[in-house]
C-alpha positions in Angstrom: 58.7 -43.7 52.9 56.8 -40.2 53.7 60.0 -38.2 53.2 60.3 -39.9 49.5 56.4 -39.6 48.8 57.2 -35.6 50.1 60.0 -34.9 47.9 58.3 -37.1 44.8 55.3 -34.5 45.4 57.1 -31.7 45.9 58.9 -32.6 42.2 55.8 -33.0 40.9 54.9 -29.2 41.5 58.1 -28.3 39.7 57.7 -30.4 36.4 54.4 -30.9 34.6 52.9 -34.0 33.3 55.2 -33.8 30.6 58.4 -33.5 31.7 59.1 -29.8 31.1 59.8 -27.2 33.9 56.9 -25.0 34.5 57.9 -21.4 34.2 58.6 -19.5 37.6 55.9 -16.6 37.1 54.3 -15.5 33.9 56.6 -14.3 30.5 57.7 -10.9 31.0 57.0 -8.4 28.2 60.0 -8.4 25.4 60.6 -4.5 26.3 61.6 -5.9 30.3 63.9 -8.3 29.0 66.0 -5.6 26.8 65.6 -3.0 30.1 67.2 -4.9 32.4 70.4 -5.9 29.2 70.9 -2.2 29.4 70.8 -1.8 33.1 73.5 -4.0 33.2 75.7 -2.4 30.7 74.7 1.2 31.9 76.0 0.0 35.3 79.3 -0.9 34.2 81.4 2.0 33.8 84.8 0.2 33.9 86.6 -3.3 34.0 89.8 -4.9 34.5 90.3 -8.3 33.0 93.8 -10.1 34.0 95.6 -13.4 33.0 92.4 -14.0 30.4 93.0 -16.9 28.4 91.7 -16.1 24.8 92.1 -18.6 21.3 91.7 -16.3 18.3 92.6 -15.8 14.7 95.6 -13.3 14.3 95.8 -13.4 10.5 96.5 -16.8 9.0 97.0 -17.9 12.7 95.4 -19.6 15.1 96.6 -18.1 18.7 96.0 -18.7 22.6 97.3 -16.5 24.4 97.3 -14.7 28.0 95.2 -11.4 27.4 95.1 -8.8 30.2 92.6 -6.3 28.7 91.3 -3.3 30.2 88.3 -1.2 29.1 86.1 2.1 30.1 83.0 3.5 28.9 83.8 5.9 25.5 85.6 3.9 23.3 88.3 2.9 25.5 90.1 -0.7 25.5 93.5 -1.8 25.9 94.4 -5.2 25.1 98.0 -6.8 25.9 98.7 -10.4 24.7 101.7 -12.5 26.2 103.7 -15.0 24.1 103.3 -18.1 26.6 107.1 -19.2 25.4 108.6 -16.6 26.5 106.9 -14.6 28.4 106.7 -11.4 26.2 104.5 -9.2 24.3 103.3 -10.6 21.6 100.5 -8.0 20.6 99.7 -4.9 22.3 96.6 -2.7 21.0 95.0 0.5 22.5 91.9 2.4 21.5 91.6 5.7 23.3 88.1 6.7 22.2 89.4 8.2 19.1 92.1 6.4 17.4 94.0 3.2 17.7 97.3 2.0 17.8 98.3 -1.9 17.4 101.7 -3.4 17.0 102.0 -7.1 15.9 105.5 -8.0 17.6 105.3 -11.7 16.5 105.2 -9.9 12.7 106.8 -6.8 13.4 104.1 -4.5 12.2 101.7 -2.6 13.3 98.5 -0.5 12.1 96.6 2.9 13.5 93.5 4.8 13.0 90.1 5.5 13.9 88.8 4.0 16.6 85.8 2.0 15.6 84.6 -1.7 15.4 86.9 -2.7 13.3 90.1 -1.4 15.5 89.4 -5.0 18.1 89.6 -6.8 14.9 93.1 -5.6 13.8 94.1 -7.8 17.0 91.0 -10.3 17.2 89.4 -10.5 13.9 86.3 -10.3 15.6 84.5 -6.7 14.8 83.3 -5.3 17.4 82.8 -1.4 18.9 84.8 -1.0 22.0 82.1 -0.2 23.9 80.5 -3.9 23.1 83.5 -5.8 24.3 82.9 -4.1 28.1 79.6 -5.8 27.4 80.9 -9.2 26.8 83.0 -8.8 29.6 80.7 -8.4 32.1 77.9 -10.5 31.4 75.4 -8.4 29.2 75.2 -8.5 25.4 74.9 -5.8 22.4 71.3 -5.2 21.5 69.9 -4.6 17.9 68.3 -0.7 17.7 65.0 0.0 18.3 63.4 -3.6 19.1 60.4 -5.2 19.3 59.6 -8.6 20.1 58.2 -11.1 21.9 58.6 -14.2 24.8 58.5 -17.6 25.1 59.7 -20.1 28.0 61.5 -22.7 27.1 60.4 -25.7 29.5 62.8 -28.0 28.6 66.1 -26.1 29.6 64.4 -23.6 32.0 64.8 -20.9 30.0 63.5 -17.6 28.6 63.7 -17.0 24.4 63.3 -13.5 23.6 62.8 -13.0 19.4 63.5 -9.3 19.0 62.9 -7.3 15.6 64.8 -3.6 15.0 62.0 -1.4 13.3 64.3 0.7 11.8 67.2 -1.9 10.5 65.2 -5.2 9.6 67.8 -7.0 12.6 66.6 -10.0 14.0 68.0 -10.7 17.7 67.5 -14.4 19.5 67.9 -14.3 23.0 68.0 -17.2 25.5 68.0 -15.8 29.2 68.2 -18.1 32.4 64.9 -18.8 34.2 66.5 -19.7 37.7 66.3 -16.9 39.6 68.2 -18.3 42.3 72.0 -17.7 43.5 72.0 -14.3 42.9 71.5 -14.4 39.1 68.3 -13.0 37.3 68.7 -13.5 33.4 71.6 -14.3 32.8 72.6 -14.2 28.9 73.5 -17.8 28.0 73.1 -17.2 24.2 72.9 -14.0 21.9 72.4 -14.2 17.9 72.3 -11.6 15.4 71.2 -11.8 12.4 70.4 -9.2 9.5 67.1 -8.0 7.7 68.0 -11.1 5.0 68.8 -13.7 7.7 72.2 -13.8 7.4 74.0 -15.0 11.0 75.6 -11.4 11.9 77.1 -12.6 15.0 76.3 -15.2 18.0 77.4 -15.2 21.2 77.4 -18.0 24.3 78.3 -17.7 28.0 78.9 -20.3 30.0 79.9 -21.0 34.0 78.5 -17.6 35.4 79.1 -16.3 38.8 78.4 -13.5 40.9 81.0 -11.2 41.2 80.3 -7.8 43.4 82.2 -4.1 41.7 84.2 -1.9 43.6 80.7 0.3 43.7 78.4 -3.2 45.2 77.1 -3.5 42.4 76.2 -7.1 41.5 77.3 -8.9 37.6 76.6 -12.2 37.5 80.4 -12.8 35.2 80.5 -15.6 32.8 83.5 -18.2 33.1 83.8 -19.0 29.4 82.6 -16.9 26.4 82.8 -17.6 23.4 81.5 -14.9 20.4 81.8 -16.0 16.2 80.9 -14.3 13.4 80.5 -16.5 10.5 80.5 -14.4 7.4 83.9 -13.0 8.7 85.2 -16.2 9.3 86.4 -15.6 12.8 85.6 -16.5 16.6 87.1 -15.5 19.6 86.9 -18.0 22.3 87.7 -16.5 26.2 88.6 -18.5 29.8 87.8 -15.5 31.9 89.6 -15.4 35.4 90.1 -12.3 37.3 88.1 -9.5 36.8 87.5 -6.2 38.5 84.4 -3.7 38.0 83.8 -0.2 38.3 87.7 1.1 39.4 88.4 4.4 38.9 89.4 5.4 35.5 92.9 4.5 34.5 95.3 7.7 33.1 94.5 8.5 29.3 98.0 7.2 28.7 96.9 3.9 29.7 94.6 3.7 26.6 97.9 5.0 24.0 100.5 3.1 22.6 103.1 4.4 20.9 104.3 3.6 17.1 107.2 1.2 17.0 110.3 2.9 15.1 111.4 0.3 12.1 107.6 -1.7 12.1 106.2 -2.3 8.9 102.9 -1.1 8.4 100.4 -4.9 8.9 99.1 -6.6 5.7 101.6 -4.3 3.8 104.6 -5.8 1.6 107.7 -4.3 1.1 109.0 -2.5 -1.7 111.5 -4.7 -3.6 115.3 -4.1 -3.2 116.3 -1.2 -5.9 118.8 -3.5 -8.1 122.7 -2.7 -7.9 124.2 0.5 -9.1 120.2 1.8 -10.3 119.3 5.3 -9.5 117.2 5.9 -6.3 113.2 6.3 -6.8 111.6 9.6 -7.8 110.8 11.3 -4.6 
């Protein structure tokens, strides 16, 4: 009876009279909250992201796929997609911190240019800068520019909600943070949404089953399991089963991040001429 009176008291210090989870120490400021987002992403300089499985739009289509993707700071991001029939490529695109290159092999097509946000969503539909995705993939989120904000805790799921505000863009950013410090995690990013200065959902992001996972440098990540990022006015999401990842390698050859043009592709979203009829002239060069 006293060890069930103990732990009943002991309970008791943890949850307040009504119900919700008292907050661990008092609300950060805003500013701490979007400190510690960039440490994170400032201490990842490289990642390596194997046997990935990822359920995206590719066009018209709706695809799951292995993804081995690869990524360094500067633009750079390599994705390669596996057809799980047969065991092949079925997309393959590379961003070298200047331009792209993607080929479509399930199409036969492919696209280049400049590397931006818009060259992940040639493969993913989903548009975000290279740089962002290294985010995603270890555990931290984009940030609006220039925020201000403010905290509250969330007693019921034992979390922190950080409401930012960009001062120079109008972009509003909801964050929901773990509160359990325990485990080796500290503010973990369960959810991220963006929305613009009229209030329009941007972008929204959720993490799910994260784990501590030490770099090749000792440097801590506490890795989510499951991500899952959707951007509403695009019409696309990208959902992610995350399994072996490495931090912090050395940086792979610049080769790595090139792929080369596929003799005989059409060029993506492009039709082809029509046939010139029988016996007519060729075109006009």
């Amino acid at each position: 009876m006293r060890s069930r009176s103990l732990l009943l008291a002991l309970a008791g210090l943890a949850i307040g009279c009504s119900g919700n989870i008292k907050p661990p120490y008092d609300p950060p400021a805003a500013d701490v909250f979007v400190q510690h987002l960039r440490k994170v992403g400032d201490s990842a300089k490289t990642y390596v992201a194997v046997n990935n499985t990822m359920d995206y739009w590719l066009g018209k289509e709706r695809i799951k796929t292995t993804m081995h993707v690869m990524g360094e700071k500067g633009a750079k991001v390599r994705f390669n997609g596996i057809n799980p029939q047969t065991e092949t490529t079925a997309a393959d695109l590379a961003c070298d911190g200047t331009n792209f290159s993607f080929q479509d092999f399930q199409h036969s097509c492919q696209l280049s240019g400049v590397c931006d946000r818009q060259a992940i969503a040639q493969l993913l539909r989903v548009s975000l800068e290279p740089d962002d995705f290294l985010l995603l993939a270890v555990g931290s989120t984009p940030v609006i520019p220039d925020p201000v904000g403010k905290v509250k805790w969330n007693g019921k799921n034992g979390t922190w909600e950080v409401d930012l505000v960009s001062s120079s863009s109008g972009e509003k950013q909801h964050l929901v943070l773990d509160g359990n410090d325990g485990d080796g995690g500290k503010w973990e990013v369960l959810e991220s949404t963006v929305r613009d200065a009229s209030g329009k959902v941007e972008w929204t992001l959720s993490n799910r089953n994260m784990k501590t996972v030490k770099a090749e440098d000792g440097v801590a990540f506490r890795l989510p399991g499951k991500s899952k990022f959707v951007q509403p006015q695009q019409k696309a999401d990208l959902v992610v089963d995350w399994s072996e990842r490495k931090i912090n390698l050395p940086p792979q050859p610049a080769d790595k991040y090139q792929v080369q043009q596929v003799q005989g592709f059409d060029v993506c979203g492009q039709k082809k001429p029509p046939a010139p009829a029988a016996g007519a002239p060729p075109p006009a060069p």
